[in-house]
C-alpha positions as CSV (number, residue, x, y, z in Angstrom):
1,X,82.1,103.3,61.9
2,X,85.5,102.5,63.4
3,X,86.1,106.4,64.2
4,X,82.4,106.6,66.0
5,X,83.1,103.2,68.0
6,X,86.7,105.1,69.2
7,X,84.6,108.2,70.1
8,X,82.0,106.4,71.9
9,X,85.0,104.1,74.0
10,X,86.9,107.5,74.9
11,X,83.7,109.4,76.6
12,X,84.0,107.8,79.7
13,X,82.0,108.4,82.7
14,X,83.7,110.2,86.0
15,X,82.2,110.4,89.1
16,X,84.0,113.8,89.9
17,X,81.7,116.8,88.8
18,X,85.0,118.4,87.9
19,X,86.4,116.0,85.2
20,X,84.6,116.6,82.1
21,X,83.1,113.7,80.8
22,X,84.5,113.8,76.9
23,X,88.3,112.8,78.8
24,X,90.0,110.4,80.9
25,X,90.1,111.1,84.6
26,X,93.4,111.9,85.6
27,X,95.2,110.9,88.6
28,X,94.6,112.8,91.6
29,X,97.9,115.6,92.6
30,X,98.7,116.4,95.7
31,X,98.2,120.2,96.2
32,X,101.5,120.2,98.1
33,X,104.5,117.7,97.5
34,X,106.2,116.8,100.3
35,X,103.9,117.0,102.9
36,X,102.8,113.8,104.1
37,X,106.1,112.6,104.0
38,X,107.7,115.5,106.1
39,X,104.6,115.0,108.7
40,X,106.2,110.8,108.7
41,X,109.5,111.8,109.1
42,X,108.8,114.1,111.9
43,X,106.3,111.4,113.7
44,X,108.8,108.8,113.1
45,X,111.3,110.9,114.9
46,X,108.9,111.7,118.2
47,X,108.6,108.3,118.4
48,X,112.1,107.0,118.5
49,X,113.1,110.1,120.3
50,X,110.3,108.7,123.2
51,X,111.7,105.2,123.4
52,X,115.0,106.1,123.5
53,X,113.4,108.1,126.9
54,X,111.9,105.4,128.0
55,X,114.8,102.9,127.4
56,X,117.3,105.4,129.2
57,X,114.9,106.7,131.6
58,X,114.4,102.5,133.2
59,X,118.0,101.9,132.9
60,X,118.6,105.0,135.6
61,X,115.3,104.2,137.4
62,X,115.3,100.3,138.2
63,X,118.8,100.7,139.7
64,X,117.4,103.8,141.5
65,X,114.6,102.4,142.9
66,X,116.4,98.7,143.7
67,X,119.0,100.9,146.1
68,X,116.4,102.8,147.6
69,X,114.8,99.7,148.9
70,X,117.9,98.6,149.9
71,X,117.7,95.2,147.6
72,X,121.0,95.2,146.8
């Protein structure tokens, strides 16, 4: 009785058509390891890479632009 209760408990039902149904789904692997995290890195990157542009493109422009309107 016991034995036939633990059987019953372990076939558990998976909604992938690839996981049989007499075992526990597994996690799901990533095919390749390393992959998102290299596609972060190198957004991360662009990004701080682009404001830095920005940051030292204003500081050369606003001085630019205030002497060529003859502000000063």
């Amino acid at each position: 009785m016991r034995a036939e209760r633990v059987v019953a408990a372990n076939q558990v039902f998976s909604m992938n058509a690839f996981e049989p149904a007499n075992r526990k789904a597994q996690p799901a692997r990533q095919a390749k390891a390393g992959t998102q995290e290299a596609a972060t890195f190198d957004l991360n990157t662009g990004l701080i890479i682009f404001m830095l542009g920005l940051i030292i493109g204003f500081v050369f422009a606003v001085p630019y632009a205030v002497f060529m309107l003859g502000l000063e």
